[in-house]
TORDRENSE-987282 format. One record per residue: x, y, z of N, C-alpha, C in turn. Coordinates in steps of 0.001 Angstrom, whole numbers, padded with zeros to 6 digits, always signed. Layout:
<recs>
XYZXYZXYZ;...
</recs>
This chain:
<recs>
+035377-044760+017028+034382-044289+016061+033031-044089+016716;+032807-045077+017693+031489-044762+018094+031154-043243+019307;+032605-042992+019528+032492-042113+020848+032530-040633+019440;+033211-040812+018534+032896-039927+017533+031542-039683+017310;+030796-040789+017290+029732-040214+016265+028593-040216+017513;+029159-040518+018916+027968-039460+019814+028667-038015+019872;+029536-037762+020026+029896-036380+020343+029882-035816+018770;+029570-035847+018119+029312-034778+016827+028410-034390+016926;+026938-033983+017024+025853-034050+017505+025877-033062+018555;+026249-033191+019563+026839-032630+020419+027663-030916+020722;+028220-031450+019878+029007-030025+018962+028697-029082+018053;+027991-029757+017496+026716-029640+016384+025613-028314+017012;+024923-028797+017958+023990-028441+018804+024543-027487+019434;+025833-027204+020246+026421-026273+021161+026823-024993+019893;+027157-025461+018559+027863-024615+017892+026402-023639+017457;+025479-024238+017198+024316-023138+017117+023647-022597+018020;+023888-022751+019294+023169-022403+020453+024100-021281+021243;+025281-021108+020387+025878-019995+021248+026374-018737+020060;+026485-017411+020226+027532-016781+019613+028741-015899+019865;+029663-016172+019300+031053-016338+019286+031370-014952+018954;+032731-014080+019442+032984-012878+018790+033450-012892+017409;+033082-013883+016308+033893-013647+015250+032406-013447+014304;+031906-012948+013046+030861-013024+012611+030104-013676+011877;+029009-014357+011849+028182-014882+011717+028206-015493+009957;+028153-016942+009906+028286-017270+008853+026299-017532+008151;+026318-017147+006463+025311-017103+006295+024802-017774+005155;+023523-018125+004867+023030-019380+003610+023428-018567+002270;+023851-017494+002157+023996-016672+000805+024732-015381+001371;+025341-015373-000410+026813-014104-000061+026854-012635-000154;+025135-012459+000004+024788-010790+000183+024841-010696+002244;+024058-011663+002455+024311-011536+003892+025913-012069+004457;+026316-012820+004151+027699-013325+004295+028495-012096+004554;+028808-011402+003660+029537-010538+003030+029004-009139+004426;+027866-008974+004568+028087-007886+005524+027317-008451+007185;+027078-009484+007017+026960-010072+008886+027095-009554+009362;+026617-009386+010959+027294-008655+012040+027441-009588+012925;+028772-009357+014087+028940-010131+014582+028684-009027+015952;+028176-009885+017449+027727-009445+018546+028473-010434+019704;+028851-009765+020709+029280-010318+022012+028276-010467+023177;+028262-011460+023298+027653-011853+023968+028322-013098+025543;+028385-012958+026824+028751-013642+027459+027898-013489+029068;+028381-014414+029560+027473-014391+031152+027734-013426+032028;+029142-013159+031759+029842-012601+032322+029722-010795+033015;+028238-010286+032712+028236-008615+032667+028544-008133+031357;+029137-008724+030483+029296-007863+029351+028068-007547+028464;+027878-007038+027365+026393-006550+026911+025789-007925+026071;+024133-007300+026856+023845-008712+025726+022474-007854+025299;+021895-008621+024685+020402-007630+023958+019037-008843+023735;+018284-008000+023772+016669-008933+024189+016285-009259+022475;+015112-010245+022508+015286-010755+021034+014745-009731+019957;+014183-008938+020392+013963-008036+019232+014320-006890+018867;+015445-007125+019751+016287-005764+018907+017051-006588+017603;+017729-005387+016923+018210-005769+015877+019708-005041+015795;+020193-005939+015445+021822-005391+015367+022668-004758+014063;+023088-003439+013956+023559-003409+013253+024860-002322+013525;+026178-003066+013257+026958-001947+013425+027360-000991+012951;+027770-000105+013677+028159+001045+013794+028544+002023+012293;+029743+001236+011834+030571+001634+010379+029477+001018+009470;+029027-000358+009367+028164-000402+008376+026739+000854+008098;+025879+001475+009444+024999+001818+009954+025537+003331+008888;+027094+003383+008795+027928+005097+008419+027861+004813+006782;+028344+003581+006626+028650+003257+004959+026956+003290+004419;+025468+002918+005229+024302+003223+004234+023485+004515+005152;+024307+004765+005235+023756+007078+005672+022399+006515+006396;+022662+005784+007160+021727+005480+008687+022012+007179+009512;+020604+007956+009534+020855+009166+010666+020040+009184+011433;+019919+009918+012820+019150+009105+013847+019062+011200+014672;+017836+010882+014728+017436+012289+015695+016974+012084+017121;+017290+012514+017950+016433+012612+019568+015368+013573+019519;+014161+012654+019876+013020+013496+019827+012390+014389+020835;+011898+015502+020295+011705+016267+021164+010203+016590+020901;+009561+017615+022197+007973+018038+021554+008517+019599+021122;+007551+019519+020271+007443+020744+019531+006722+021056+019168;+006526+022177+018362+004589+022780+017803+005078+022246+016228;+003397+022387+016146+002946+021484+014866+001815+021983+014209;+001754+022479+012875-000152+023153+012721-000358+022111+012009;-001819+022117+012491-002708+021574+011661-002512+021495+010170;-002816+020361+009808-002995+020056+007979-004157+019658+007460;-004810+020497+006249-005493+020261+005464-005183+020073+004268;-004870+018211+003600-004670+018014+002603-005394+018117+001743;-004964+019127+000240-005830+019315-000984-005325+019097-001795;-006008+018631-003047-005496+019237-004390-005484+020822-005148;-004598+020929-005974-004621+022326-006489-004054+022238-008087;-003637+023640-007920-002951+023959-009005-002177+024785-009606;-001149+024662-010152-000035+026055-010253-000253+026789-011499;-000983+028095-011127-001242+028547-012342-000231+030151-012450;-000239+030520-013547+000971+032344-014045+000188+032767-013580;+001194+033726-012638+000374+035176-011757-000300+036062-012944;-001070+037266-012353-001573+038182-012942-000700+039550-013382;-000537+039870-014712+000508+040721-014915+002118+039653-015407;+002168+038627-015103+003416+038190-015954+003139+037702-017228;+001921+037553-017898+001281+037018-019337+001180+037806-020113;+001541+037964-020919+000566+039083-022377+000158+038114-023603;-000484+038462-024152-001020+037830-025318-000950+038581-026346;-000191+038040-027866-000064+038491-028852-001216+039007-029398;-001805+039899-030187-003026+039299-031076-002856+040085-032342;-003501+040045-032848-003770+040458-034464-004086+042115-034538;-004022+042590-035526-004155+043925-035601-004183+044282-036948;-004545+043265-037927-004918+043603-039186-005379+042111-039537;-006446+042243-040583-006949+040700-041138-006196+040030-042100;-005655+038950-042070-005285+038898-043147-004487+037414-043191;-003662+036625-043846-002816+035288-043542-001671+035643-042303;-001622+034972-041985-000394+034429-040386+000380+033667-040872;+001969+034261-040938+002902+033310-041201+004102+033454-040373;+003953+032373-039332+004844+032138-038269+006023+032647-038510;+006944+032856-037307+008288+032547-037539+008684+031085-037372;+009871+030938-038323+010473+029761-038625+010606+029032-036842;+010505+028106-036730+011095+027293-035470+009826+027939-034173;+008853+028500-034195+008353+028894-033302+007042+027956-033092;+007021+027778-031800+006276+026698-031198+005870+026685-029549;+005106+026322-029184+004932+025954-027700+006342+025878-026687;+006886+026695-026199+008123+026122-026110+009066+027424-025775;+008740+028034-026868+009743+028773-027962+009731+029977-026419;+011412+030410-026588+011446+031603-025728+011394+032839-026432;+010438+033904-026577+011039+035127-027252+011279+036190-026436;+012445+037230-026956+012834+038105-026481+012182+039275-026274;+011494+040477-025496+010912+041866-025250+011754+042086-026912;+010140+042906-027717+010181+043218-029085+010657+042162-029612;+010767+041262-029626+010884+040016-030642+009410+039919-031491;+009908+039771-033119+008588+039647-033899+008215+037805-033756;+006966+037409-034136+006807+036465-033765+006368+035731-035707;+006215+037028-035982+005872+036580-037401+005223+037800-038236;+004409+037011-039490+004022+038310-040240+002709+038017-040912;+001733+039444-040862+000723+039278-040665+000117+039873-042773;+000129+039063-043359-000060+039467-044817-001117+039798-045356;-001820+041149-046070-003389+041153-046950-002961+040756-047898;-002047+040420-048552-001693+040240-050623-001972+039006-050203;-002160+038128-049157-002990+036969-049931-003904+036705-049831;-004913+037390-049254-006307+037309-049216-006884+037314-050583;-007845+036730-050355-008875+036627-052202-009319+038105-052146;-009973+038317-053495-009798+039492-054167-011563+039904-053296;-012036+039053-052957-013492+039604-052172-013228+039868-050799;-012148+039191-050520-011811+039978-048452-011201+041436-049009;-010630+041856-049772-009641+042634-050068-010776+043596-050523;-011784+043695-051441-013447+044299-051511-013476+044647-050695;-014114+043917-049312-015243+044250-048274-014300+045077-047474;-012960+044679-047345-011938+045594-046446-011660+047169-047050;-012128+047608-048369-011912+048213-049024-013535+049322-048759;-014322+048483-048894-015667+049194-048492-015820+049577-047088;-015214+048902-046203-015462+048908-044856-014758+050013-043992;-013407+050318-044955-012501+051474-044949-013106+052748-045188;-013534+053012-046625-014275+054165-047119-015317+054885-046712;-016158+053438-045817-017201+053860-045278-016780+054332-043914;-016170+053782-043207-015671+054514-041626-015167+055767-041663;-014190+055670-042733-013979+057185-043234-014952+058343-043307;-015839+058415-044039-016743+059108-044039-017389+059533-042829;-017763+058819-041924-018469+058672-040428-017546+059911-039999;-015951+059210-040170-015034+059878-039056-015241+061363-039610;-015249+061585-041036-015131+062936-041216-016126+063745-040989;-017124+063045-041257-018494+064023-040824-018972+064110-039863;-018648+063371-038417-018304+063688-037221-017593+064962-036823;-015980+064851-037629-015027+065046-036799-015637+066839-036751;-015939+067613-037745-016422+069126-037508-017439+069105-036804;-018387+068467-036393-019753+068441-035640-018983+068261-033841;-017593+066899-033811-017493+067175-032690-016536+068456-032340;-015742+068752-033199-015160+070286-032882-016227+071713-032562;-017815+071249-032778-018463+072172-032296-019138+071847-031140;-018957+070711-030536-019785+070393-029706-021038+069987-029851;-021055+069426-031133-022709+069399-031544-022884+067483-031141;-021656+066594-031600-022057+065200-031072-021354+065010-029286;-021601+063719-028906-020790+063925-027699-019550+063332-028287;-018511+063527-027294-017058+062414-026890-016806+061313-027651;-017905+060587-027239-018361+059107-026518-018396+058789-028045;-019201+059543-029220-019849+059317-030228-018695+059294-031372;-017731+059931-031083-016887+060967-031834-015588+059521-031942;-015651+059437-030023-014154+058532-030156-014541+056758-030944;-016188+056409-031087-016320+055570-031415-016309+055167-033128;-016256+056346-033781-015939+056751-035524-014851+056529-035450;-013776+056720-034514-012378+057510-035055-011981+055978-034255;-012627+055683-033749-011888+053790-033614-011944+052762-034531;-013035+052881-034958-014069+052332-036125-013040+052757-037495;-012292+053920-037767-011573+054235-038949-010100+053551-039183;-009616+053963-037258-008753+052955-037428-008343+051413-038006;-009248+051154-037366-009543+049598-037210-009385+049338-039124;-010587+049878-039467-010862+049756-041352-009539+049819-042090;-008780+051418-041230-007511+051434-042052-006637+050436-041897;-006115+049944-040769-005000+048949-040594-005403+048049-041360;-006916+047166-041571-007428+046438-041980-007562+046286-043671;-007347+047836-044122-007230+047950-045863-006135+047931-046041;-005068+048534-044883-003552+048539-045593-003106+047696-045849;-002421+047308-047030-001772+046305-047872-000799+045826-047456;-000179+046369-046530+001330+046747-045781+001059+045870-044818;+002221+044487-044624+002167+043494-043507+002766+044387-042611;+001756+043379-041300+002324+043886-040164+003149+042606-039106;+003765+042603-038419+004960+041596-037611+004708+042314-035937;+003867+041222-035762+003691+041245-034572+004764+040955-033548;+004528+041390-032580+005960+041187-031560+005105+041411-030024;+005590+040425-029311+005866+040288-028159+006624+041379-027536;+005792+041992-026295+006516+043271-025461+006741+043019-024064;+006810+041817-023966+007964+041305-022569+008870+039964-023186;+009863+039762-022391+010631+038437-022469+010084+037281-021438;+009971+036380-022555+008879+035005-022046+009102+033960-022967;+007819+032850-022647+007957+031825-023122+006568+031609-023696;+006165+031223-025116+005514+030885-025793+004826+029502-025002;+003504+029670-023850+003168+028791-023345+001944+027924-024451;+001431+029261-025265+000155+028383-026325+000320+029261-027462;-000158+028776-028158-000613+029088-029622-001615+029057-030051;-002581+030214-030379-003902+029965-030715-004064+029493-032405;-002881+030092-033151-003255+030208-034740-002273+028584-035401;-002721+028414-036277-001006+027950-037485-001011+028461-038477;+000003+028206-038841+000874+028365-039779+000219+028991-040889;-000129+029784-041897-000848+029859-043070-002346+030337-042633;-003127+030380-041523-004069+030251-041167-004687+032185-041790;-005821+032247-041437-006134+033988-041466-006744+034054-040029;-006687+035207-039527-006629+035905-038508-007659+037148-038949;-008325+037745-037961-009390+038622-038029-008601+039301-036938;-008893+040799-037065-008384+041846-035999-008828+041717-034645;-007550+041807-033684-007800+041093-032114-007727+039733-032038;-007965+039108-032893-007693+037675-033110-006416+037027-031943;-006399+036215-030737-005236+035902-030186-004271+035188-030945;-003008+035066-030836-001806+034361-032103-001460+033677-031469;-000666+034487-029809+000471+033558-028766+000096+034382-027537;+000289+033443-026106+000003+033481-025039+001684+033563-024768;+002545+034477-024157+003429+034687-023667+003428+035000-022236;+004488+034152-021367+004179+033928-020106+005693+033926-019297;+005667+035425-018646+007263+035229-017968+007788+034225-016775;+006420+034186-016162+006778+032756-015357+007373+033478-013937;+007690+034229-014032+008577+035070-012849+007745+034824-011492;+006579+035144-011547+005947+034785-010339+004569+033614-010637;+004313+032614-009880+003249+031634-010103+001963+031615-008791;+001183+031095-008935+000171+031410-007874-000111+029700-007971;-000317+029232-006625-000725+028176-006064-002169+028236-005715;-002933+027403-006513-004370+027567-006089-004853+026559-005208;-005108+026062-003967-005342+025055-003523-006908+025039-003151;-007845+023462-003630-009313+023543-003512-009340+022870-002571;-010019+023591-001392-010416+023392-000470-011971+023124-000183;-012376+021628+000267-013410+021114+000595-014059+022053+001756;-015463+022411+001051-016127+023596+002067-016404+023074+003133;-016491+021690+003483-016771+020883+004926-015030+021718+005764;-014421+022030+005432-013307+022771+006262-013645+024185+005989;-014630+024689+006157-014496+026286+005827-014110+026777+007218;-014815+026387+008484-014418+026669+009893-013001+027243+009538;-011854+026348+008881-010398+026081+009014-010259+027382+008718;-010838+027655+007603-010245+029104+006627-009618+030180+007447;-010048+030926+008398-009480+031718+008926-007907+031767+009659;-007839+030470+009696-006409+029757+010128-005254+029541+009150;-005533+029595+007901-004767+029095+007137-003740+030153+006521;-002449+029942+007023-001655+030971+006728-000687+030879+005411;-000435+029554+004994+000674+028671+004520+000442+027689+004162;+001435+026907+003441+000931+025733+002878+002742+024793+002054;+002435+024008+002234+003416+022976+001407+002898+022726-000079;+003084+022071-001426+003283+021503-002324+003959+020546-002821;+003371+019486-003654+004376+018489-004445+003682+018550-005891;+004666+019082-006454+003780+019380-007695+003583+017876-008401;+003027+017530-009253+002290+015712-009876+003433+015639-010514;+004829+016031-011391+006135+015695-011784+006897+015806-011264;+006567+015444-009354+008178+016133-008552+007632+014522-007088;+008596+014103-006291+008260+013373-005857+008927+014141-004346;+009508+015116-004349+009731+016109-003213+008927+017480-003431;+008848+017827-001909+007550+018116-001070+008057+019867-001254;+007469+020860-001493+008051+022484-001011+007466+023225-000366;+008341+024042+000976+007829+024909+001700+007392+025995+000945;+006483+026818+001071+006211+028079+000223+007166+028904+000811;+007859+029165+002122+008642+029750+002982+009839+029842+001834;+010177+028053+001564+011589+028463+001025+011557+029273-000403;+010440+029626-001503+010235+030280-002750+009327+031389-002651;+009790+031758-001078+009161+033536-001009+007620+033820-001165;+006706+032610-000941+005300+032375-000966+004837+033465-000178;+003494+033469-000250+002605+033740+000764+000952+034018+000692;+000641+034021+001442-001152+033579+001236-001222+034984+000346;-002035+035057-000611-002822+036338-001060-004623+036532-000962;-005149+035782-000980-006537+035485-001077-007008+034212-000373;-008187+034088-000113-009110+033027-000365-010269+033218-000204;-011418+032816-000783-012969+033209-001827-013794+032484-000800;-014540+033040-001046-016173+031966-000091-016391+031186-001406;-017336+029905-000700-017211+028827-001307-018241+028964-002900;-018625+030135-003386-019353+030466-004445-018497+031406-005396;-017338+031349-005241-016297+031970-005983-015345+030784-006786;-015429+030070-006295-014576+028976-006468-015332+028231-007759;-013970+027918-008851-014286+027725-010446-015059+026070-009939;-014512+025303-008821-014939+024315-008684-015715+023658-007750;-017410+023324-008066-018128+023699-007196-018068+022676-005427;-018678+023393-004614-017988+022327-003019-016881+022938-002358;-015859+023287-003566-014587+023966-002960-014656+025079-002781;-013852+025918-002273-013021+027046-001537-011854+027087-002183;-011014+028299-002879-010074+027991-003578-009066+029177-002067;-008113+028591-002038-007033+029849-001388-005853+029726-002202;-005551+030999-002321-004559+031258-003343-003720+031962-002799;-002089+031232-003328-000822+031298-002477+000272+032136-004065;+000979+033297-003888+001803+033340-004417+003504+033103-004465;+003987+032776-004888+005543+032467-004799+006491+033003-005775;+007827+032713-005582+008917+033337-006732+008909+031977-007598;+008985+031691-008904+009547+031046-009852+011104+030497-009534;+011622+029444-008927+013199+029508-009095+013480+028828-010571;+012359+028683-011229+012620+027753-012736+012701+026776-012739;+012008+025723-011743+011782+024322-011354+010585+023821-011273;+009411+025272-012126+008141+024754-011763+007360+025300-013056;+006343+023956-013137+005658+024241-014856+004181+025265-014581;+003909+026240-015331+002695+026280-015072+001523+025603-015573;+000337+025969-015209-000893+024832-015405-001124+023611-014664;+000266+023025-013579+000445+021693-013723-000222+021728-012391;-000377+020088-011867-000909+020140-010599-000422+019609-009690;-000903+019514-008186-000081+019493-006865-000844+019236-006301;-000167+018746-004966-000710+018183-004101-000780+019088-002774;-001398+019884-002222-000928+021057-001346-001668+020534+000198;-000427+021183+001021-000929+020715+002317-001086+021916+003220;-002409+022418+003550-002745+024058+003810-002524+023887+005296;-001625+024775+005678-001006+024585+007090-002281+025823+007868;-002051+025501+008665-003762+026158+009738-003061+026363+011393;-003966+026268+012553-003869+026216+013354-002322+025906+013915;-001856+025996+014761-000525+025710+015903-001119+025056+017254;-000238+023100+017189-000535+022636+018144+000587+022913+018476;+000694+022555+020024+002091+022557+021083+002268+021424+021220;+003868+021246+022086+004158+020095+022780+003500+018456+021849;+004284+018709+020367+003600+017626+019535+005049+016292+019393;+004983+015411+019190+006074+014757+018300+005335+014087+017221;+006657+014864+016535+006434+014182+014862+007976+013821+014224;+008109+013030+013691+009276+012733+012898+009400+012537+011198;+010123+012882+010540+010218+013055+009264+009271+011779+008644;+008938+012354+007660+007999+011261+006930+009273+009835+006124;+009891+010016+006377+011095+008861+005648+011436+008057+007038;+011434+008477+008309+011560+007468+009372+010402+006579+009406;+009355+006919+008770+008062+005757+008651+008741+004562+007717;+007659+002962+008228+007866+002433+007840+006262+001926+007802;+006128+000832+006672+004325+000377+006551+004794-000928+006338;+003961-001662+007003+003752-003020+006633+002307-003613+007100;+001327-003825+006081-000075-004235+006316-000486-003458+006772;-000574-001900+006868-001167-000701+006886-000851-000527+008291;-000200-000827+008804+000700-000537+009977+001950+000095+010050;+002487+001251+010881+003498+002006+010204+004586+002170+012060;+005472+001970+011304+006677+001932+012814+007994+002236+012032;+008624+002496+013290+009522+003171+013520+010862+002879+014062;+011901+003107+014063+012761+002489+014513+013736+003294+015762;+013855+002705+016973+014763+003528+017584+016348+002622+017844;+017401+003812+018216+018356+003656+018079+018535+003288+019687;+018841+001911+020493+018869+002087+021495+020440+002222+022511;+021060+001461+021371+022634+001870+022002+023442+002044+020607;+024527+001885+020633+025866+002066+019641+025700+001164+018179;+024794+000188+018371+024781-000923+017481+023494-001770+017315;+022115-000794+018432+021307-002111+018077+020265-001108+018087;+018805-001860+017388+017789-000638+016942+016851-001116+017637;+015838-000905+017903+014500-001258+018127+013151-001497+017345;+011803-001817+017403+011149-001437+016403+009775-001293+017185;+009051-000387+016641+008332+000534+017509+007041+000688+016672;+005819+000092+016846+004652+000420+016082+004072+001987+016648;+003475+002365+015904+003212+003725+016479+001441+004362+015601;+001257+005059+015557-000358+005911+015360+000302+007244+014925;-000061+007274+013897+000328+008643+012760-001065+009608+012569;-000719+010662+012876-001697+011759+012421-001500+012502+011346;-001780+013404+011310-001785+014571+010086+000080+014404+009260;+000068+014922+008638+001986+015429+008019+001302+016552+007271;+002816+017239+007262+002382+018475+006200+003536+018110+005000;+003721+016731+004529+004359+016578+003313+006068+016399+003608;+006379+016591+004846+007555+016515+005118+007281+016108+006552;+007100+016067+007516+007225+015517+008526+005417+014686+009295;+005402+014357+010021+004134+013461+010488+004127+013415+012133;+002930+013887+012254+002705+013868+013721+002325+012245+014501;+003354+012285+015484+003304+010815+016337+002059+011000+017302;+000950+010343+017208+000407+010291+018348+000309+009241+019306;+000759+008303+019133+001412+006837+020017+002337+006168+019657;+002948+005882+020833+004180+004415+019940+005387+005020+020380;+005180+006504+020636+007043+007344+021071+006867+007922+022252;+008497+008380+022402+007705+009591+023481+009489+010377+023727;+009225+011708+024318+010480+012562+024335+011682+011624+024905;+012954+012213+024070+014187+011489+024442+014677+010626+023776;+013478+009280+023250+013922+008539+022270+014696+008625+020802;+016079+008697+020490+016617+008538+019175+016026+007794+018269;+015627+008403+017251+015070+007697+016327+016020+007518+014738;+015515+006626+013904+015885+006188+012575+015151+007679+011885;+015586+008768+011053+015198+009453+010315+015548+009151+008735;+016780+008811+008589+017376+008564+007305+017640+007339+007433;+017073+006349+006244+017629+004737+006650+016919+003731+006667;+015156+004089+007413+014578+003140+007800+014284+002137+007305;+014336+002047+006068+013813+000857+005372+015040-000188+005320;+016434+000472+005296+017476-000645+005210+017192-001402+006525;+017497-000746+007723+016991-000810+008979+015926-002157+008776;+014721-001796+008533+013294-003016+008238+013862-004139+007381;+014759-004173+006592+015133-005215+005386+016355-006251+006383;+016902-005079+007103+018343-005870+008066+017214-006924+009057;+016306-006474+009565+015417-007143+010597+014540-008083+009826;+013906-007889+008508+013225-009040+008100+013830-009943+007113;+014779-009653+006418+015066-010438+005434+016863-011180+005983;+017859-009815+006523+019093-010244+006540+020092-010220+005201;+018904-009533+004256+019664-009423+003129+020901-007707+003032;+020452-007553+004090+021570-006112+003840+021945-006122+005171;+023227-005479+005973+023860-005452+007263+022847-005752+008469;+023032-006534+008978+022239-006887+010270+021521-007822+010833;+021170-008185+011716+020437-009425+011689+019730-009173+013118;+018382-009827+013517+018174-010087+014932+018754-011261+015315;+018720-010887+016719+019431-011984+017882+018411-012503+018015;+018231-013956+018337+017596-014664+019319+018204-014731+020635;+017436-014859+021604+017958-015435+023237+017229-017052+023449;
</recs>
């Protein structure tokens, strides 16, 4: 008993000081369950320094661990702004009025609402106006009338001008639509979407009056405000990325047929300081108008840059690293100095360098295997 209870101790001590090819037993059954086990011997076979981190191979396949070799490449410049996605020019029309009188919607129509090219939107009524709008529309008629007629032989002689002639005979119009008793049903003359509504329901309307803002959406314009302390940049700026404020992925203007159309000196711009440049694109029907974004105005072309996807970053205490892949099963971890991104990838300016495989897809399981052990992996000690 006593030669027992020195050599337990013993065993004790040797059993944690070495590891074995079978895998690693653990205080709880999230790490248990996916351990890795590592070979290790004196012998030449592989062994690894303490801060790498191990994780194998099939587990590394089962959580879509992907790993790129880095290379230099060109990179432009980024100027991050805010903006905004507003309907191109020419895809909007606006309903409006064309006689005075009550507005009574169509049933179900709302903010929202899609209507069809010639779709009525509703109906525009004089029988319910009080008996004094229905007066003054009545006087206002009779009297334009008159104008128009006693014009209209003076301008068949040339005695008023054009100018004088076409402004009676607008003026009559206007009175007549405005006395006729006869509703009129306004309609929409493209296919769109009911983005606003100026009137409701029951309301009266005066001639020209707006009803509905109809908006095909087909093409959108990206406005991005640019801080005039970058005006130098302006001449550089060809392109640009977006994340619109309801999307948490990033878009090339490349991939939705974008491209620069404008940009204003800094006294054009609705918002004062800024510079607005304005980007148009195709609609694929994944994007709201009015809404806002986050735009990253691509400029200048550096060379010979490395940058790696913005998802191979990792932050901890405002420190951001990286992970490399150094053999079949074990990672590295790599602090590094981040420059510019254009919303999808981030320029390395320390911490890497060409050749190195890196963590692109993954990294954070990667950081959780190395600090916690709660998901596949663990570091070695030596």
């Amino acid at each position: 008993m006593k030669i027992l209870t020195y050599l337990l101790p013993i065993f004790f001590i040797g059993a944690l000081a070495s590891c074995s090819n079978n895998n690693e037993n653990h205080n709880h059954e999230a790490a248990e369950e996916t351990s890795d086990a590592h070979n290790h011997d004196n012998n030449g076979k592989e062994a690894h320094q303490s801060d790498e981190i191990v994780f194998h191979p099939e587990k590394a396949e089962r959580f879509g661990i992907k790993t790129t070799t880095l290379q230099l490449t060109d990179f432009n410049e980024i100027i991050k702004v805010s903006g905004q996605i507003e309907p191109a020019k020419g895809d909007d029309y606006i309903i409006s009025a064309t006689k005075p009188g009550i507005i009574r919607l169509k049933n179900g129509l709302n903010e929202g609402y899609t209507v069809a090219k010639g779709e009525t939107i509703g109906t525009i009524s004089a029988n319910e106006l009080g008996g004094d709008e229905t007066e003054r529309a009545k006087i206002a008629f009779e009297t334009a009338k008159r104008e128009y007629e006693r014009l209209l032989p003076l301008y068949k002689e040339k005695i008023v001008s054009e100018r004088d002639f076409n402004i009676a005979k607008e003026n009559y119009e206007q009175a007549k639509n405005a006395f006729n008793p006869t509703n009129v049903t306004p309609s929409s003359s493209i296919h769109g979407v009911v983005t606003k509504l100026y009137v409701k329901d029951g309301e009266y309307v005066e001639t020209g009056m707006p009803i509905a803002y109809i908006s095909q959406n087909a093409n959108l314009v990206l406005r991005a405000d640019m801080p005039q302390k970058y005006a130098n940049a302006l001449p550089f700026i060809h392109s640009a990325n977006f994340k619109p404020s309801y999307s948490d992925s990033t878009v090339t203007l490349s991939s939705v047929n974008g491209k620069l159309i404008s940009s204003n000196v800094p006294s054009a711009t609705p918002v004062p300081g800024y510079i607005p440049v304005y980007f148009q694109f195709r609609n694929s029907g994944n994007f709201i108008a009015n809404s806002y974004a986050e735009v990253y105005l691509i400029g200048s072309t550096k060379h010979n840059v490395l940058t790696v996807p913005l998802e191979a970053l990792t932050e901890e205490q405002g420190e951001y690293f990286v992970y490399e892949k150094v053999d079949a099963e074990c990672y590295k971890k790599h602090l590094v100095a981040a420059g510019f991104n254009d919303g999808k990838n981030v320029e390395i300016l320390s911490g890497l360098k060409p050749g190195m495989e890196i963590v692109t897809q993954g990294a954070v399981i990667i950081k959780m295997a190395a600090n916690t052990g709660a998901v596949p992996g663990h570091t070695h000690q030596h």
